[in-house]
N, C-alpha and C positions, 0 to 999 in steps of 0.2 A: 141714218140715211143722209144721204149728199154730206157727205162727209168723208175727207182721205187721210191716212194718219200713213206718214212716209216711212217711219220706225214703226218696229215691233215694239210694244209696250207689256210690261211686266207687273204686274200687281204683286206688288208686294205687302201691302200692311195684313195685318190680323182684321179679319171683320170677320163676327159670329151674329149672324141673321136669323137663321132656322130651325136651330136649335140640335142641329145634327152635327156636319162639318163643318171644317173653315171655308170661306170662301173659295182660298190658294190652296186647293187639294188636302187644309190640314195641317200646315207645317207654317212653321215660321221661327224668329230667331228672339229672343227676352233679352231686352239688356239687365243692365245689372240691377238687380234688387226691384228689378221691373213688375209689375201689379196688372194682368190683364183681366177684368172683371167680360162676363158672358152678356155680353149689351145689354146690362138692367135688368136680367133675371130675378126675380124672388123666388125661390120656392122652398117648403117646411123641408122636403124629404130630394135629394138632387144626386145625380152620380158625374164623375165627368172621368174620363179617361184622354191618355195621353202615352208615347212615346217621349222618354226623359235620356239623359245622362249626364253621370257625372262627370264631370268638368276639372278637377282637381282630386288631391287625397285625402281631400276634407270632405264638408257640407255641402261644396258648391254644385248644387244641382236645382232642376225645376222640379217644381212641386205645387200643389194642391191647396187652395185656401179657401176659405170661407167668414163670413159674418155672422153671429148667431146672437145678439142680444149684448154687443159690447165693442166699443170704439177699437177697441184690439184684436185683429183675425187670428182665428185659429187657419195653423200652416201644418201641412202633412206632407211629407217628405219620405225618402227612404237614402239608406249609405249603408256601409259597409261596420260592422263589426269586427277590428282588428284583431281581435281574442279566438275568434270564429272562424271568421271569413263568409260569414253567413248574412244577409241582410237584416238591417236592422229598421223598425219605422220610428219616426219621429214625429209626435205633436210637438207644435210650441206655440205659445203665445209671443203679444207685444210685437214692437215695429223697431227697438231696439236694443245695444246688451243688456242699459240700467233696468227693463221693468220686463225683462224677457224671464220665461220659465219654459221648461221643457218635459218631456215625459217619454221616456223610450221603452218601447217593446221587441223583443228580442225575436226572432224566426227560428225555423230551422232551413231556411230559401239560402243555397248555394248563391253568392254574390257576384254580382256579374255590373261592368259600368253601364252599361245600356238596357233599361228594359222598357217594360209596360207599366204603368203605375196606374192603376184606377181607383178611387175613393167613390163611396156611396154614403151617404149619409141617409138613414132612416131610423124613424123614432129616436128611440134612447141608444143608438146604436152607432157606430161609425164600421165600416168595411172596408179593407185596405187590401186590395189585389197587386200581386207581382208576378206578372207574367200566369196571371189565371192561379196564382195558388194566395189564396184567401187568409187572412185573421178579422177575427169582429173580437171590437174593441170598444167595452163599454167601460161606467165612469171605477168601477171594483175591479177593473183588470188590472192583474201585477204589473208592475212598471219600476223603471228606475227613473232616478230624476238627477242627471249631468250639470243641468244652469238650473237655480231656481230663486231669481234675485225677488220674486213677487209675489203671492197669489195665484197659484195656474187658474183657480176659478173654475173648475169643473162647468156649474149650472150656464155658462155661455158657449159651453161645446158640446152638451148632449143635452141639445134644448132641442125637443122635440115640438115643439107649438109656436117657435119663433121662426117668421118665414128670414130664410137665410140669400144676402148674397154672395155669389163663388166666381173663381177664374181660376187661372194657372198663371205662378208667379218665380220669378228667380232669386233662389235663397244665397246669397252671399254674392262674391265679386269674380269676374273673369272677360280677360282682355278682349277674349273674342265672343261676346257673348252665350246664351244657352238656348241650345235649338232643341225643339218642341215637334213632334211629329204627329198624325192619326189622331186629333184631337175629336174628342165626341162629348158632348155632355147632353144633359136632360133630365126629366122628372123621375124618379124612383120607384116603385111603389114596390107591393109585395111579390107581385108577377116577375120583377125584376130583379127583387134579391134572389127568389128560388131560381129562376133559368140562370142567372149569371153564377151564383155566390154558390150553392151546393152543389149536392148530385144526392140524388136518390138511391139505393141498393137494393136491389133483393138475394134472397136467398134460395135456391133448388137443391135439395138432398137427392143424389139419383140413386144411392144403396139403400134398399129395405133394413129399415131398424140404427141407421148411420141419422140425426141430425144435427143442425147449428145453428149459433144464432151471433148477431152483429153486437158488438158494443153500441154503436149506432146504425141509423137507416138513410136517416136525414144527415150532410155531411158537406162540411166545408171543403170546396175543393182544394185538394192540396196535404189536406191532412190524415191522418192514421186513423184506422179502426178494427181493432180485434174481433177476431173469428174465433169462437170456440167449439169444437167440434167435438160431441157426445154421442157415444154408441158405440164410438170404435175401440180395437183391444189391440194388444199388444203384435197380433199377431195378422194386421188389418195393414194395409198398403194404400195411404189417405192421401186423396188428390185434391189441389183447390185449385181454381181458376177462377180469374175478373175477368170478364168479358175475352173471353181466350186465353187470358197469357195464365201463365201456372205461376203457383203464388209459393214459396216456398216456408217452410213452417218454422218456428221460434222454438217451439213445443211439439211434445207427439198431439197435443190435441187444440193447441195455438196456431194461429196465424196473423201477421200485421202486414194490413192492407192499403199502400196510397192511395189515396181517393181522386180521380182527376176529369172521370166524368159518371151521368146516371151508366146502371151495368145491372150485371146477373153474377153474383158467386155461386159458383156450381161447385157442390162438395160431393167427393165419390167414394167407395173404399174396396178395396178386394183385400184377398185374404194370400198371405204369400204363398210358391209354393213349396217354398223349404227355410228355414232356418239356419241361420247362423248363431252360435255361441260363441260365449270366451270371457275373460276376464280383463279388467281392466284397472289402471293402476293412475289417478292424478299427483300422486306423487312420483310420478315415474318422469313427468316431465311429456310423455307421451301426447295424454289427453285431456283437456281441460272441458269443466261443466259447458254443456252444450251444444259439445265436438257433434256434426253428426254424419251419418255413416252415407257415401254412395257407393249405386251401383252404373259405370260408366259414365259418371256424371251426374247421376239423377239421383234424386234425396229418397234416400229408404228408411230413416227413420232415426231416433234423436236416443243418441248415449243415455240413460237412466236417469235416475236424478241423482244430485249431488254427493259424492261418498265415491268408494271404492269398492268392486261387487263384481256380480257377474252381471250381462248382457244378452239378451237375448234378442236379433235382429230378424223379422220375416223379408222376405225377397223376392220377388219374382223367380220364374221359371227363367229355362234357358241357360246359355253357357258366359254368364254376366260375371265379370270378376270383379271380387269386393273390393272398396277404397276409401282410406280411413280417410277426414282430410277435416 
């Protein structure tokens, strides 16, 4: 009040107040090897999310740190797997090379320089989202280890009783520094890992005497879950769907499933109404374990198992022409 500002004025720093957004819609720029701690936060169990990328064809990107019972943060990161091309996460310790250790976990998350990175940390647990497809990563997960000049020190990064502080920080160096988007953090709890971190499944059999069941129910988003389907015969026409889309089978009585949100797998089966035979030959060059047979486009049913033999395919009605492929 009674006050004129002749310029338009631009805020620009980082200020995190309420525990939601940034002040500046969320965005802002890290310099190098920059440390922004969440105004004084402590808490045992914390998530924080973020829009990140990477900056060069190295390390150089922002990432995720935290304090947990030792002068040295644990830093969580994600980059590219050059072998892959798949994303790769990185713990590490220390503040620099001589006492630095590191701990890599491998994905199967197509690699892209811009994503979403969210970490959750609860109990004995860490949770590393990219772009909503999840891994938990606790102190017995396989890992490889790239630098390991020191002690990684497990018990200061899945301390579940040390209340932790966290920000988001710039791992390495770059001219123009590392800009940070859609920043959210906050407390954790178990309400938050289920709605964020999995998805729930069920299962509906809609053929009398056809059931199935999940490898899992409960499910990281992101990840695989086998469907095994019992009852049906050789001569049965087995439909799967997750939440609409039609799931195509591995097996006559297999199915693998990306998990990406809660759903319904509906499993159905009819009976064909004709048959195909014939023989077939994997040294032929032809057909390889696996091969499987449509009609029009649409999966009718999976080559036998392994060997050279006959086949016997059921099919729908209608004037559908067969197509090996």
């Amino acid at each position: 009040q009674d006050v004129t500002v002749d310029e338009e004025v631009k805020f620009t720093q980082l200020a995190f107040t309420d525990g939601t957004y940034l002040d500046n819609t969320g965005s802002g720029l890290l310099k190098n090897e920059e440390y922004k701690q969440f105004g004084g936060v402590s808490l045992k169990n914390f998530y924080v999310e973020a829009d990140v990328e990477r900056m060069d064809e190295g390390e150089s990107v922002a990432g995720i740190y935290f304090y947990a019972g030792s002068a040295s943060p644990a830093k969580v990161f994600v980059f590219e797997n050059k072998d892959t091309h798949m994303f790769k996460i990185r713990i590490t310790r220390g503040t620099g090379w001589d006492d630095r250790s590191d701990r890599d976990y491998e994905t199967a998350i197509p690699y892209k320089a811009a994503c979403r990175l969210s970490v959750m940390v609860y109990g004995e647990a860490i949770y590393v989202g990219i772009d909503d497809n999840w891994t938990k990563i606790v102190r017995d997960t396989a890992y490889g280890s790239p630098v390991d000049n020191t002690d990684f020190d497990a018990a200061t990064v899945w301390n579940a009783e040390q209340e932790k502080t966290f920000g988001i920080f710039a791992n390495g160096s770059w001219s123009d520094g590392f800009p940070v988007e859609n920043v959210r953090y906050g407390e954790a709890n178990q309400t938050t890992i289920d709605n964020t971190c999995y998805a729930q499944l069920t299962v509906t059999c809609k053929t009398e005497g056809i059931s199935a069941q999940l490898s899992e129910e409960r499910v990281l988003k992101g990840q695989n879950v086998t469907l095994t389907v019992s009852g049906a015969e050789e001569g049965h026409i087995v439909k799967v769907t997750y939440n609409g889309k039609e799931i195509t089978a591995t097996a006559f009585n297999k199915y693998e499933i990306t998990v990406t949100e809660n759903g319904t797998v509906e499993v159905s089966a009819e009976a064909g109404a004709y048959t195909i035979t014939g023989r077939y030959s994997y040294e032929s060059g032809l057909y390889t374990a696996g091969d499987t047979v449509t009609v029009k486009d649409k999966e009718s049913g999976i080559i036998g198992a392994a060997g050279n033999g006959e086949f016997t395919i059921s099919l729908p009605g209608g004037e559908d022409v067969l197509v090996f492929s």
